[in-house]
C-alpha positions as CSV (number, residue, x, y, z in Angstrom):
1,X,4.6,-20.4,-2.9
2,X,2.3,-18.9,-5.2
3,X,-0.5,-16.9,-4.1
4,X,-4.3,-15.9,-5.2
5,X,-6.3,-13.7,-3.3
6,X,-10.6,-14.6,-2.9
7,X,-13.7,-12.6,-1.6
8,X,-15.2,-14.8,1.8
9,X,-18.1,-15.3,-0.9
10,X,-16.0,-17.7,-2.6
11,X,-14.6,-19.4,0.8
12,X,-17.0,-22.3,1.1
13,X,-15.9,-25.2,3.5
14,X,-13.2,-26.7,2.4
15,X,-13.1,-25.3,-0.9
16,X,-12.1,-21.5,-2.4
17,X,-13.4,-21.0,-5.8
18,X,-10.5,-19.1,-8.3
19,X,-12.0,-16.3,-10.5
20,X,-11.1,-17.0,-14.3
21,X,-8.0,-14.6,-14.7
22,X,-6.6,-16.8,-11.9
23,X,-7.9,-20.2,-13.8
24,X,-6.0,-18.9,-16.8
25,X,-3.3,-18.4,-14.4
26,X,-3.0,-21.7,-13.1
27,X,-3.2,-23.3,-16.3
28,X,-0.4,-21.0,-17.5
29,X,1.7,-22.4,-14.7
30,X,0.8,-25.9,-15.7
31,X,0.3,-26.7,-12.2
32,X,0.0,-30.5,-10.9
33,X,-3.0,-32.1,-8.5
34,X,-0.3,-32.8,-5.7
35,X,1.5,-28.9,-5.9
36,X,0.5,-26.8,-3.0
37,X,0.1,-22.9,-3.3
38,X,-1.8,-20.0,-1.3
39,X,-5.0,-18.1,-1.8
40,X,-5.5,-15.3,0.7
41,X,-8.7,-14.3,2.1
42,X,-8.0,-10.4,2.0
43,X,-8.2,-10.3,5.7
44,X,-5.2,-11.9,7.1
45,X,-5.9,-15.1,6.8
46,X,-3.7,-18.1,4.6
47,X,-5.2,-20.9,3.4
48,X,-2.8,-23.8,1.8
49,X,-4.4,-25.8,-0.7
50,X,-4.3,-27.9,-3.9
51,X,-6.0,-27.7,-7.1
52,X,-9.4,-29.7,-7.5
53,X,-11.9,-29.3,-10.7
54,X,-10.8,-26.7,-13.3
55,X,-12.6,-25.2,-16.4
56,X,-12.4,-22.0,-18.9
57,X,-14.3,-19.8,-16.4
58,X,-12.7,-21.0,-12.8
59,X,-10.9,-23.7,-10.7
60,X,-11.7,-25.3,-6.7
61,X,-9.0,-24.9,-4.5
62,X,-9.0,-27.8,-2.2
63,X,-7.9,-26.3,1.6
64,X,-5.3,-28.7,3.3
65,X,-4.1,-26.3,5.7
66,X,-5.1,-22.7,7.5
67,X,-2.9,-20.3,8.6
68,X,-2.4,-16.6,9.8
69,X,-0.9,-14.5,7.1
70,X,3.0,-13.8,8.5
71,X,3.2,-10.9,6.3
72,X,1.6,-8.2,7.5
73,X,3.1,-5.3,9.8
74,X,2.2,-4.6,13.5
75,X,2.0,-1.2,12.7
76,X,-0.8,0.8,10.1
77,X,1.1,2.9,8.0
78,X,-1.1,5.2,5.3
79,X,0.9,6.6,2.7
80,X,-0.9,9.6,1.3
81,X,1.1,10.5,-2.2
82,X,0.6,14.0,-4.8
83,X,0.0,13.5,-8.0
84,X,3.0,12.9,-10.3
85,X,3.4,12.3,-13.9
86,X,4.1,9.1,-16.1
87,X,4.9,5.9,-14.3
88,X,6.5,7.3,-10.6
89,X,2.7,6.7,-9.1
90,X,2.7,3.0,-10.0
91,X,6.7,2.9,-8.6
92,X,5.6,4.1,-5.5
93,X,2.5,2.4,-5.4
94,X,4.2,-0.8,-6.1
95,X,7.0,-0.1,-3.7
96,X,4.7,0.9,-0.7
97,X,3.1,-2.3,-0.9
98,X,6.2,-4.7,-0.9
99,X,7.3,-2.3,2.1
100,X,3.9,-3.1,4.4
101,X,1.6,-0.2,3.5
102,X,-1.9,-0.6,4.6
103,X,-3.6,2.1,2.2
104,X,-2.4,4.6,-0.2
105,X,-4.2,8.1,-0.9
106,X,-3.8,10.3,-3.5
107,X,-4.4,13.8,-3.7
108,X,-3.8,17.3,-5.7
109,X,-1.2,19.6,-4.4
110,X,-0.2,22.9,-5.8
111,X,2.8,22.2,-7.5
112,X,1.3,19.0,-9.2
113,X,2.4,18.4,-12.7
114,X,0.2,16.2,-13.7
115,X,-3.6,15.5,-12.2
116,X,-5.7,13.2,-14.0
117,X,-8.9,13.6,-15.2
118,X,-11.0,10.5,-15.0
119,X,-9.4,9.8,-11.0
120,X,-11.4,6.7,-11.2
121,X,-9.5,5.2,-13.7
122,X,-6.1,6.2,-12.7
123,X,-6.7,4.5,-8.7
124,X,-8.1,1.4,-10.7
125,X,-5.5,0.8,-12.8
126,X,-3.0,1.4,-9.4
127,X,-5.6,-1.0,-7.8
128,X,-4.7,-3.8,-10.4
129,X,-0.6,-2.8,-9.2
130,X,-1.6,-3.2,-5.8
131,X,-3.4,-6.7,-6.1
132,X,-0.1,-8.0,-8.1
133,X,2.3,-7.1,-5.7
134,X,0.2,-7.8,-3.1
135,X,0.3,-11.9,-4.5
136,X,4.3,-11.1,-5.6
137,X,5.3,-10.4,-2.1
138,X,3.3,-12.6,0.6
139,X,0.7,-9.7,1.5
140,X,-1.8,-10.7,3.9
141,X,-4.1,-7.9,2.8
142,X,-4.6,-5.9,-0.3
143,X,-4.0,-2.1,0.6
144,X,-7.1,-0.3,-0.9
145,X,-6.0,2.9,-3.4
146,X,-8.0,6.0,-3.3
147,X,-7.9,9.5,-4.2
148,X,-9.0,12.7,-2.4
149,X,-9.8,15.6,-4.2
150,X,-7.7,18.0,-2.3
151,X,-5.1,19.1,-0.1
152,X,-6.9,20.3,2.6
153,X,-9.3,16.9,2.6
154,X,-5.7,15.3,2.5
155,X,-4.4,16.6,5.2
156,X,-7.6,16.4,7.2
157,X,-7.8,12.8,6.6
158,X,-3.8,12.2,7.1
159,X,-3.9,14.4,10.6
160,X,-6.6,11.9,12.4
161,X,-3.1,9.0,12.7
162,X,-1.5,8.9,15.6
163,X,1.6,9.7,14.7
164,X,0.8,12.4,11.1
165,X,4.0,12.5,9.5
166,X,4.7,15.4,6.8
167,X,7.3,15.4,4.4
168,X,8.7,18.5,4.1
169,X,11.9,19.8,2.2
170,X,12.4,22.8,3.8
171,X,12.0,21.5,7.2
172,X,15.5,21.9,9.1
173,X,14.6,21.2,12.7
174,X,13.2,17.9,12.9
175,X,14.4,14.7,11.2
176,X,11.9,11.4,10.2
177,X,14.3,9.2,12.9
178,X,13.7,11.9,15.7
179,X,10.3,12.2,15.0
180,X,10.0,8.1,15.2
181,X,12.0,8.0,18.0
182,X,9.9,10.4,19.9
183,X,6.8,8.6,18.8
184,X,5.9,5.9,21.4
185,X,3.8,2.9,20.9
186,X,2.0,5.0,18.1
187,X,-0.3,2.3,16.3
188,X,-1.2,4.1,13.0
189,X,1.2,6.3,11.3
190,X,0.5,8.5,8.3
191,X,2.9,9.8,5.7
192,X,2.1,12.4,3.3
193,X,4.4,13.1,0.5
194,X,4.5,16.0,-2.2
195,X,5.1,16.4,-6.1
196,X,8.2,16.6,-8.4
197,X,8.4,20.5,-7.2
198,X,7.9,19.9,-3.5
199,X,4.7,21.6,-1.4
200,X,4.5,25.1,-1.2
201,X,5.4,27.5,2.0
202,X,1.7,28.0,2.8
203,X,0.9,23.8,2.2
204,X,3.4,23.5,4.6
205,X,2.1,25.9,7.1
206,X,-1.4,24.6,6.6
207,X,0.0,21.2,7.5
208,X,1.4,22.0,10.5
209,X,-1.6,24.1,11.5
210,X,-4.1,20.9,11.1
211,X,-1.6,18.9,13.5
212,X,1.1,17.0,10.7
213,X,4.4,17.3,11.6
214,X,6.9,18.4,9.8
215,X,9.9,16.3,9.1
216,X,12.8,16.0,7.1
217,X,14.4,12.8,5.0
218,X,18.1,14.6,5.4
219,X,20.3,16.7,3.0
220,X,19.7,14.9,-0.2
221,X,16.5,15.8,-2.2
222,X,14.7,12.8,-3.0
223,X,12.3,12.1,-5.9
224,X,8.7,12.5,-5.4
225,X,8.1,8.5,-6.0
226,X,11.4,7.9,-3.8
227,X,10.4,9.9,-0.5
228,X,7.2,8.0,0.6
229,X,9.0,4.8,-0.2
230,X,12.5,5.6,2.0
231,X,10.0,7.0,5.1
232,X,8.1,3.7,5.0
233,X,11.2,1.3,4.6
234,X,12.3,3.7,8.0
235,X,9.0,3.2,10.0
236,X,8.8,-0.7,9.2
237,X,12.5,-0.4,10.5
238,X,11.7,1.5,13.2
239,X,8.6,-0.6,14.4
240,X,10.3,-3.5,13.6
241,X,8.4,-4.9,11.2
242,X,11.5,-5.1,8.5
C-alpha cells in the first residue's frame, strides 16, 4: 500500500492534510476516491485512508481505519557511520533504514577520505533518503540523520547503549554473534563503523577505553558502506525482528 508520512499538526479528526510534494504525488499516481493507501504519523502510528479534496498546493486524506505501525523493531539499534566518499553514505543510509535502524550518526574519523564541508547539507540531503525509504519499505518512524563533529563526541554518544558495539578490523578475539549472544535482553544497541581505510590502532584503543566493544564481522574485509549494514541485518536477526 502506498505510504505518506504527516506532522500531528496536520492530523485533525478524521482528516490528515498531504503537503504539496505528496499532492503532486498522488496525482502522479492518478489515484481513484475508492483506493486506500497509508499516511504515517512519524510516531508509530498507521492510519488507512482515502483521498478527499485535492488542489495544486495539498490533498485531505479521509481516515477509514487506525492502526499500529507493524514495522518497526523491538529493539533501538543506532548506527553511528565515518565519513566516506561519493554515494556509499546514501547506500548505507538507505540500507540501514530498510533494515530497522532507529537513527544514524555520522562522524569524522582519522582515516576519512572525504568530510564534507557544509555538514548540514550533506545530513539533509541523507534526510530526504531516509524519508523515501522510510515510505518505500513500511517504516513506522523516520530515523532522524545527524552528524557529530568528532570521534571522541562519537564514541561518547555511541558508549551511553546498552549494548556499544565497535567495528573493528583488527579485532581477533571477539566476533559480532558472540558478542550478541552474550548480550541479554539489551534494549538499545549501537553500532559504530569506520572509513574506506578502517580506524586507527589508537581509535580503537580509545574505543574500548570509553566502554565500546570491540568486535569482528569475520575474515573477509568488508566495505565501509557494507559493514554497518551486515551488523544490523545480524542484530534484527538476532533480536528477532527479521
Amino acid at each position: 500500500m502506498i505510504r505518506f508520512f504527516a506532522g500531528p499538526e496536520d492530523i485533525s479528526g478524521d482528516k490528515i492534510r498531504l503537503n504539496a510534494e505528496d499532492a503532486e504525488h498522488i496525482r502522479a499516481l492518478r489515484l481513484r476516491p475508492a483506493e486506500l493507501f497509508t499516511v504515517c504519523d512519524g510516531d508509530g502510528t498507521d492510519y488507512i485512508c482515502r483521498l478527499g479534496a485535492a488542489d495544486r498546493e495539498s490533498s485531505v486524506a479521509e481516515i477509514v481505519e487506525t492502526r499500529t505501525s507493524s514495522g518497526e523493531p523491538t529493539v533501538l539499534c543506532s548506527a553511528y557511520i565515518a565519513y566516506a566518499k561519493g554515494d556509499r553514505l546514501e547506500y548505507a543510509v538507505q540500507k540501514s533504514v530498510e533494515l530497522g535502524v532507529c537513527e544514524i550518526i555520522l562522524f569524522p574519523s582519522e582515516r576519512c577520505v572525504s568530510v564534507p564541508r557544509e555538514t548540514a547539507k550533506k545530513t539533509a540531503r541523507l534526510q530526504k533518503i531516509a524519508l523515501e525509504t522510510a515510505k518505500q519499505c513500511g517504516r513506522g518512524r523516520i530515523p532522524g540523520v545527524t552528524a557529530l563533529n568528532s570521534f571522541t563526541a562519537a564514541i561518547e554518544q555511541a558508549s551511553r547503549a546498552s549494548l556499544p558495539l565497535f567495528l573493528y578490523e583488527c579485532e581477533e578475539r571477539l566476533h559480532l554473534k558472540q558478542a550478541l549472544e552474550r548480550s541479554g535482553n539489551a534494549d538499545t544497541i549501537s553500532i559504530v563503523s569506520g572509513p574506506e581505510g578502517g580506524f586507527e590502532p589508537f581509535e580503537a584503543g580509545q574505543a574500548q577505553s570509553s566502554g565500546m566493544i570491540p568486535v569482528s564481522l569475520g575474515p573477509r574485509l568488508l566495505r565501509c558502506e557494507t559493514a554497518p549494514v551486515a551488523a544490523l541485518a545480524a542484530v534484527m536477526y538476532h533480536t528477532g525482528n527479521l
